[in-house]
VEXDREN-2710 file (C-alpha; in Angstrom, 1 decimal):
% VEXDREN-2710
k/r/px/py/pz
1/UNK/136.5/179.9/61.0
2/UNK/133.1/178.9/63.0
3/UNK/130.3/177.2/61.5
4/UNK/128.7/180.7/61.8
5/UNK/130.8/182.3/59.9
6/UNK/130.8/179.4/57.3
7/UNK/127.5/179.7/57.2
8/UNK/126.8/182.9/56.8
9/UNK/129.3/183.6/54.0
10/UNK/127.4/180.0/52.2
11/UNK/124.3/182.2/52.8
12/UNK/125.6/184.9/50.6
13/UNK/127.2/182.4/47.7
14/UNK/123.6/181.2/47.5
15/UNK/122.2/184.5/47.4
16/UNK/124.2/185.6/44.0
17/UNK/124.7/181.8/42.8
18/UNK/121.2/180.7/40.3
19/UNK/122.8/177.2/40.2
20/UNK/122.8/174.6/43.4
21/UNK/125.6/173.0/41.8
22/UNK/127.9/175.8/41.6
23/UNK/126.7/177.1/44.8
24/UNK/128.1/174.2/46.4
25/UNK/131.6/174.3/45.1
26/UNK/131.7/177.8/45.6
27/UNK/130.5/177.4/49.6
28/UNK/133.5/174.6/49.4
29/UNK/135.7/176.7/48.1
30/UNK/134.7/179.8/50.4
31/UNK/135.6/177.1/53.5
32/UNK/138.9/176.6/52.5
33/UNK/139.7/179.9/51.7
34/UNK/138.4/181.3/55.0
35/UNK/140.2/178.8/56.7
36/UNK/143.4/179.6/55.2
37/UNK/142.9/182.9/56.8
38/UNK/144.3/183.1/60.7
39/UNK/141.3/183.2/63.2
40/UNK/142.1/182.4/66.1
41/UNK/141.2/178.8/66.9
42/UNK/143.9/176.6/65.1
43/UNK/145.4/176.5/68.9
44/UNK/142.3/175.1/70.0
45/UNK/141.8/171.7/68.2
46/UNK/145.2/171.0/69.0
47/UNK/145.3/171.5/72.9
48/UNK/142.0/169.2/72.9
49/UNK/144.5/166.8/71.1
50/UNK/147.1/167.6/73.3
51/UNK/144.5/166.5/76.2
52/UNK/145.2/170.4/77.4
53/UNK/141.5/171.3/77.2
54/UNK/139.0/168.7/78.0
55/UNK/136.1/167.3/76.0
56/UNK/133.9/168.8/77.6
57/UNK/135.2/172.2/76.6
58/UNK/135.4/171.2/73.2
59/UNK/132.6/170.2/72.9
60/UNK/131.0/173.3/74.7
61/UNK/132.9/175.7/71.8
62/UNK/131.6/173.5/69.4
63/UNK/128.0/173.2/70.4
64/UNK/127.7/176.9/70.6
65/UNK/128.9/177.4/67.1
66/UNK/126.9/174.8/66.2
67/UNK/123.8/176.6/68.1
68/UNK/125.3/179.9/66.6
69/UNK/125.4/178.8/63.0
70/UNK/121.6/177.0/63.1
71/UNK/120.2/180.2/65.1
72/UNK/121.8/182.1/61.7
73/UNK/120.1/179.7/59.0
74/UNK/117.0/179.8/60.3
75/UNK/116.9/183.5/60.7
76/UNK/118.5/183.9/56.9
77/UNK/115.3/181.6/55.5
78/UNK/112.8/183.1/57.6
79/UNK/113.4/186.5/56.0
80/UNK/112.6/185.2/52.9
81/UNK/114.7/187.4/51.7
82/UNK/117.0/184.9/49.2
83/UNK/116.0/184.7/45.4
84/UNK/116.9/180.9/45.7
85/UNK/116.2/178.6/48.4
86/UNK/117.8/175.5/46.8
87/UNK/121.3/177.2/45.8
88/UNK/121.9/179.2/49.4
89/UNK/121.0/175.7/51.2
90/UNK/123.7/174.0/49.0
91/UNK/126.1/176.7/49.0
92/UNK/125.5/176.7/53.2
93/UNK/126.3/172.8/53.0
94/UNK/129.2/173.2/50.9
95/UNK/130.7/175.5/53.5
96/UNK/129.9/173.6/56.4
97/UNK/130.7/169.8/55.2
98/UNK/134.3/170.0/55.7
99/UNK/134.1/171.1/59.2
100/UNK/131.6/168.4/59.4
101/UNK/133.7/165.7/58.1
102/UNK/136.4/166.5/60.8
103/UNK/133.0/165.5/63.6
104/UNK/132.9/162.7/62.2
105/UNK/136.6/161.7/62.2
106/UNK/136.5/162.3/66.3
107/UNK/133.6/160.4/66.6
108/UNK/134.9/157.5/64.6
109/UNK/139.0/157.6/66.2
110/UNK/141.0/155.4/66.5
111/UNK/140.0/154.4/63.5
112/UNK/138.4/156.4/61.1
113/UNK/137.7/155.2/57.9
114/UNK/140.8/156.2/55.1
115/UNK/138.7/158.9/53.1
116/UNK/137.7/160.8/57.0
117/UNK/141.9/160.7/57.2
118/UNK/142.7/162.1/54.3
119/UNK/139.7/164.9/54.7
120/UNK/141.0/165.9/58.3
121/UNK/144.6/165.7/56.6
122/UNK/144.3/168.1/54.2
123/UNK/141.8/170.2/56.3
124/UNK/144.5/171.2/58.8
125/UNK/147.2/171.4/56.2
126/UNK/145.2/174.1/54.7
127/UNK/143.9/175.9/58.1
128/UNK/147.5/175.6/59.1
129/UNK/148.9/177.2/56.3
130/UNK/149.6/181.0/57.7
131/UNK/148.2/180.2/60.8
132/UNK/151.1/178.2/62.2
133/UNK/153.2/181.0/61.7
134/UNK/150.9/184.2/62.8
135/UNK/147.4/183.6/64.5
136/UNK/145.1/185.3/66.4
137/UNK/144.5/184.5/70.4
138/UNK/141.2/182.7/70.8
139/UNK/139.7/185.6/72.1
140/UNK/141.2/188.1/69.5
141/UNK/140.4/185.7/66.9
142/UNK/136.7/185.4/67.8
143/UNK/136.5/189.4/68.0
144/UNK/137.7/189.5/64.3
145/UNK/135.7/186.9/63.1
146/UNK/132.5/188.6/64.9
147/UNK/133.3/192.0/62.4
148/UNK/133.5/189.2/59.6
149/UNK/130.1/187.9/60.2
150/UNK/128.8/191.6/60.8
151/UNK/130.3/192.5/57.4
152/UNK/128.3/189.7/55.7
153/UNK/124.9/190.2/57.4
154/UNK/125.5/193.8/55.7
155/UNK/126.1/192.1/52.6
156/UNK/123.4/189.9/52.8
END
């Protein structure tokens, strides 16, 4: 999923979560859950591996998420409208830091330190895990994940 949608759903965790702690675990757990799911950009990490999309590209989808998901946070605090600051921020990091443990990988490769290998590892074993076998187009993908984030604005 985007960082948008990670972050929104994080959002919500915080919002029904009194405790940062649990918060967090539950915004980690909500990542790999949601990224178990297909969603239509498992093809797109591995045509920039592949050297079938350039970085540039890359880059582009992932600034705009990036953009998308900040735009989000920003807007969800500045409603004011969460009982507990502390727990939504840690639930939002806890549903972001695995997608942000696979920048850093990139940006350290060749050689990424063993703990950033076994992170990205696992990370695309689990968003690969239906998604191999029956994903969305990018396009398609992006349309459901845009009724995703539009159910959990409601639910916010």
């Amino acid at each position: 999923m985007t960082l948008l949608i990670h972050a929104t759903t994080g959002a919500l965790i915080g919002q029904y979560t009194g405790s940062p702690v649990l918060a967090f675990f539950y915004g980690l757990l909500s990542h790999i859950i949601l990224d178990a799911i297909p969603h239509g950009d498992s093809k797109v990490y591995q045509k920039y591996k592949n050297k079938e999309i350039t970085f540039k590209k890359a880059m582009a989808i992932s600034i705009i998420d990036s953009i998308c998901a900040i735009v989000f946070v920003l807007a969800f605090f500045a409603m004011d409208i969460n009982p507990s600051n502390l727990a939504s921020s840690m639930a939002i990091i806890g549903a972001i830091i695995p997608d942000i443990f696979i920048g850093f990988y990139e940006l350290t490769c060749p050689h990424p330190p063993k703990i950033l290998q076994v992170i990205h590892k696992w990370h695309f074993k689990n968003h690969d895990l239906v998604a191999k076998k029956y994903d969305f187009t990018f396009k398609k993908g992006l349309a459901f994940q845009t009724i995703i984030f539009l159910i959990l604005v409601k639910l916010i």
